[in-house]
N, C-alpha and C positions, 0 to 999 in steps of 0.2 A: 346388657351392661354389667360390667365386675361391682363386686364389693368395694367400696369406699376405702380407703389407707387413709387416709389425709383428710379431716375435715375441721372448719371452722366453725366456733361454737357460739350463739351470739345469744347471751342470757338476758330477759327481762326480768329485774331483780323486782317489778314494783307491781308487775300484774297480777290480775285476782287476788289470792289471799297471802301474798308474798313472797311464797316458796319456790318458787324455781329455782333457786342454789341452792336451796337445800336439796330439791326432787335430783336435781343433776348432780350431786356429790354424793346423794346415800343411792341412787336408783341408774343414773342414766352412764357417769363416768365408768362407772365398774363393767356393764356390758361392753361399752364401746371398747374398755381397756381388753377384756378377756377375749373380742373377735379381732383383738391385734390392730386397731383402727390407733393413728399417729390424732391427737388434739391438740389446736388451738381453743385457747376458751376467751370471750369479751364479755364484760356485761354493760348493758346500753346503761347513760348515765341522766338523757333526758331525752325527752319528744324530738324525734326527726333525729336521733343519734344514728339509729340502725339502716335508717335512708342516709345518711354520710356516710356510715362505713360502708356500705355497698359500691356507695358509687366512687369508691375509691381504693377499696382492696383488689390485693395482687391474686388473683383468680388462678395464676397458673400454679402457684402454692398450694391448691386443694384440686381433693375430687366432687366437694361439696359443700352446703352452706346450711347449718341447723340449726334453728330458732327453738330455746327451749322459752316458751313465752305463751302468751294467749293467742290473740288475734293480731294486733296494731302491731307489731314489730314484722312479721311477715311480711304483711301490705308495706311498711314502711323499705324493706328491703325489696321487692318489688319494684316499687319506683323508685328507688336508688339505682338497680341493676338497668331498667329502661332507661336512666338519665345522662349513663356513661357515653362516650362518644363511641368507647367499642361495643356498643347495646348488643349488636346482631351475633356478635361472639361468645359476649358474656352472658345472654341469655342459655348458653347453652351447660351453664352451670345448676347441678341438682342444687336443691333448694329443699329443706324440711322442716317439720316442726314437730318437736315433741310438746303435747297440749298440757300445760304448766297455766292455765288462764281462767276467765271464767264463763264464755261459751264456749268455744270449741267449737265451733258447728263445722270446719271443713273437716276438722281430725274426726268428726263421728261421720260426717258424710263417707270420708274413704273406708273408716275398718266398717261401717254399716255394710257399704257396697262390698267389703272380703270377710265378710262374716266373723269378722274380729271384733273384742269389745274398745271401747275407747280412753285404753290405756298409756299409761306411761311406757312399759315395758311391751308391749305390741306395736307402737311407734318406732322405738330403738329398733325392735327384732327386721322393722319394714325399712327401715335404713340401712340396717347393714345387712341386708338379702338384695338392696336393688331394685325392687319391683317399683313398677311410674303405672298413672296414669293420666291422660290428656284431659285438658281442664281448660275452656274458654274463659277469656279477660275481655272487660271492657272499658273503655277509656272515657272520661266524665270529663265534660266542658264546661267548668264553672267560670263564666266568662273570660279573660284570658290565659286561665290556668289550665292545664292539663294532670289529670292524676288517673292511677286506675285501679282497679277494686276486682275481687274474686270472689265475693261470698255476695253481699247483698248492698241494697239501697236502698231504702224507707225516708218514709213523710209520713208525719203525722203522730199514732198513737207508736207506736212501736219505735221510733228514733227519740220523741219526747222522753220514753220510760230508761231506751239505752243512755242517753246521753242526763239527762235528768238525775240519772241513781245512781251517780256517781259518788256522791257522798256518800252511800252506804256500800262501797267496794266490799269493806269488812263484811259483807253477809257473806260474800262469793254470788253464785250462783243467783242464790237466793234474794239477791235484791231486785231482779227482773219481776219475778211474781209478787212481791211486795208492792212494788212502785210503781205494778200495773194496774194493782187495787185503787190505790191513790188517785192515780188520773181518768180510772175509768168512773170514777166517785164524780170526777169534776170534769167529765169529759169534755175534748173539744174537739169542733170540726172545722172541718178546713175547705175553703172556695178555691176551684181550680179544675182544669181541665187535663185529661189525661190522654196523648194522642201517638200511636202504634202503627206499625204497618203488622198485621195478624200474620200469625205461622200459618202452613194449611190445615183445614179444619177449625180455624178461630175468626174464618171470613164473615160470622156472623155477629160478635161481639161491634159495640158500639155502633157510632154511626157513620156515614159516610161524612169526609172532610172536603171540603168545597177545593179546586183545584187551586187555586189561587190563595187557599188559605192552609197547603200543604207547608210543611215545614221542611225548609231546606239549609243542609246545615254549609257555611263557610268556612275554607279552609284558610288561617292567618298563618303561616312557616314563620315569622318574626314572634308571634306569643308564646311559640312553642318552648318551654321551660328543660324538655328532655330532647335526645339526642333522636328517640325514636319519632317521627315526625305524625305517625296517627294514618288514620284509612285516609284514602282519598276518593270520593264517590259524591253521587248525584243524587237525588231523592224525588222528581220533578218524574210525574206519571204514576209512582206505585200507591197499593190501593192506601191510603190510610185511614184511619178508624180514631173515634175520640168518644171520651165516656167522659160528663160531666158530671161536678160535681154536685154538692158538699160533699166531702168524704171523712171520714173517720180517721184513712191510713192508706196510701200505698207502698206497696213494699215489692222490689225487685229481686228476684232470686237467683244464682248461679246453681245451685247444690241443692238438694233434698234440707240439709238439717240447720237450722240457724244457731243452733248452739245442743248440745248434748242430751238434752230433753224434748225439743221443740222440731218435730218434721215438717218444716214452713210450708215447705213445697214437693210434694209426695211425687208429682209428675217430672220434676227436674232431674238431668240427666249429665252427665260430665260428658263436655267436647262434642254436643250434639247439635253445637249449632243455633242453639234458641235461650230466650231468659222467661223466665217463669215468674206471673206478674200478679199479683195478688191484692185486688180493690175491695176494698173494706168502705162502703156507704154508709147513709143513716142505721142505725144497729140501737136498739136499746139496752139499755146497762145491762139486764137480766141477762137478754143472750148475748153480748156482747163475753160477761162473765161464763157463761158456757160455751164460749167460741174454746175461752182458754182452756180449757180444762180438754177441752178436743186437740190440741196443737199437738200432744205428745204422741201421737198416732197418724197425724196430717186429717183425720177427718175432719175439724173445721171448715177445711174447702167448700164439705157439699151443702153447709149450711143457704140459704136465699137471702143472707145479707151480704155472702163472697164472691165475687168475681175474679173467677181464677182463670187465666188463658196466658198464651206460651205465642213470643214476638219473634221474628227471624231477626236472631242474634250475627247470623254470617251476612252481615250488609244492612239491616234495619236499624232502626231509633224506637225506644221509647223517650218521650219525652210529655215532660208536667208543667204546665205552665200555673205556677202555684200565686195563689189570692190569700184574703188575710183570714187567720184562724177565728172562731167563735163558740165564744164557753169557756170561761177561763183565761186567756191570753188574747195578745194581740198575734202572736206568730207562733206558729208552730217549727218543727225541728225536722231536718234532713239530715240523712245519717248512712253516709255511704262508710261498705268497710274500706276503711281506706286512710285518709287523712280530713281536718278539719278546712273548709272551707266554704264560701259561698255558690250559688249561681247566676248568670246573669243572662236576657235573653238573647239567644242566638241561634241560627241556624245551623240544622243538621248536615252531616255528612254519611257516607255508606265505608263499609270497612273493604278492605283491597287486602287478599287472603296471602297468606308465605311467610309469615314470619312467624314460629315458636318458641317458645321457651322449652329448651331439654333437659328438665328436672326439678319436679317440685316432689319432697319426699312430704308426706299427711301434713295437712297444717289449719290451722284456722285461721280465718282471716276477719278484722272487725277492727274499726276505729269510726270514731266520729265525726259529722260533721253539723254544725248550725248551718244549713242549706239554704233549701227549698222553701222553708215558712218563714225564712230570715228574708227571704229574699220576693219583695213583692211583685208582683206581672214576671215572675221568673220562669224562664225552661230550660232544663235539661234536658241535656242529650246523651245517650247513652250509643257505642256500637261498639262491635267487634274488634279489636286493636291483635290481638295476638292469641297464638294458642299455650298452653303453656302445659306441659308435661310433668305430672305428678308422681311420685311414689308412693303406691298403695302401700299403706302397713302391714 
């Protein structure tokens, strides 16, 4: 693929600690001006602004699309570009992000994987050199809605503290580990079952799922909100597996890093086919508090309060069928990177492979949802919807 000439600039003026027009006027306009790169610049003005512009700009004007922002404006152009009626063409537009936010976790996933740090100016340099790499998406069924997510999806302790500490944006970073003290002070757990078809080598996780009590997902082409209409498959015979509750937290992962400090999921792997699923049980405050202090290295994993194993992403479900939270609240919080919404229960489907996205230049991806613990006798279903091709930095 050539260098970029022509690209669209799409600023979140309001993420992390504010700065993204400042980082792009003193740091990011000047490189792209000096490799001869032609700019449009926008800056989004509210929620679900940069999901409109996508699904409405003139795509053959550029050679790409650059998100100077954190996570949620990414995702948000994501499902914008799936929503156009030309999806299958327009996906074939690079896509980037220079990390202006306050996890980052795809922008450190990609320079971690090219031994780059997770910068501003190593981002730019990864954009105008061109390099991609392949990056699985999965498409979330929260009752009649369709949306879809690239980084992760959490219940429990970890979406409560995302979505929760928002009032303290002004720490940056910093209000994760804060606001994790807090709730693990007053922790809570959550009733719910969590039910997977295993990768190979994870056929031994959980238990076996009664044939009749498999989950089979429906497919409604009238709910469908976007143009891309989602997998279409059967789920009826594969082995499925289910770990019961109370839990602490599940969390789904696409990527190794949830944000810039934090390697979720050590084992996760880009375009490989599988999601990497991370069950957090009964855990006492003490280790629970030493879980964290382990995340920045991924050893957490091997601790005997973590259930770590890896679902076949090309055709399988995870799905949680989430009950009411205890300790503190009455519901707990789901938090896919993505957009806000609920879940509702429904039936799985299996993903139907061929379709990519050709370019996503480093990005991170993260937005919220009140989900999973909003939502009582709820299941989500998680599959494969698309591959989408990234630009390593």
């Amino acid at each position: 693929i050539g260098r970029p000439k022509r690209l669209f600039v799409l600023i979140n003026p309001y993420g992390g600690k504010r700065r993204a027009s400042k980082i792009y006027e003193a740091e990011i306009k000047p490189l792209l001006e000096a490799a001869g790169v032609e700019v449009t610049m926008q800056e989004t003005r509210y929620r679900g602004h940069a999901r409109e512009v996508a699904s409405s700009l003139d795509l053959a004007r550029y050679d790409g699309i650059v998100c100077v922002s954190g996570d949620g404006v990414l995702v948000e152009l994501v499902n914008g570009i799936l929503q156009r009626s030309d999806w299958e063409e327009a996906i074939k537009m690079p896509i980037g992000v220079v990390p202006a936010g306050t996890g980052n976790g795809m922008a450190k996933s990609l320079l971690h994987a090219a031994s780059e740090t997770c910068s501003v100016s190593d981002a730019v340099f990864a954009i105008i050199r061109g390099h991609k790499q392949a990056l699985d998406v999965c498409t979330i069924a929260q009752g009649e809605k369709i949306v879809f997510s690239v980084l992760s999806t959490t219940w429990g302790l970890v979406a409560d503290v995302d979505i929760e500490s928002e009032k303290y944006r002004w720490m940056g970073s910093a209000r994760f580990d804060f606001y994790a003290l807090v709730r693990i002070m007053n922790l809570r757990r959550y009733r719910g079952s969590v039910h997977f078809v295993p990768a190979p080598g994870y056929e031994a996780y959980g238990d076996p799922v009664k044939q009749s009590e498999t989950p089979i997902v429906e497919q409604n082409g009238e709910s469908r909100v976007c143009s891309y209409q989602g997998p279409r498959a059967e789920f009826q015979g594969s082995d499925w597996r289910s770990i019961d509750g109370p839990f602490v937290g599940v969390c789904v992962y696409n990527v190794p890093w949830a944000a810039e400090n934090a390697m979720a999921a050590p084992e996760a792997k880009f375009s490989d086919g599988y999601m990497d699923a991370v069950i957090l049980k009964d855990c006492p405050k003490a280790d629970l508090l030493a879980l964290l202090l382990k995340m920045s290295d991924g050893s957490y994993v091997k601790s005997p309060h973590v259930t770590y194993l890896k679902f076949d992403f090309a055709g399988e479900i995870l799905s949680v069928i989430a009950g009411a939270a205890r300790g503190g609240s009455e519901k707990g919080r789901h938090r896919r990177r993505g957009r806000r919404g609920g879940c509702q229960r429904r039936r799985n489907v299996r993903h139907e492979p061929g379709s990519i996205f050709d370019g996503l230049w480093p990005f991170c991806s993260a937005d919220r949802a009140p989900g999973l613990g909003h939502c009582i006798s709820s299941q989500m279903r998680l599959f494969v919807s698309i591959a989408l091709f990234l630009f390593i930095f």
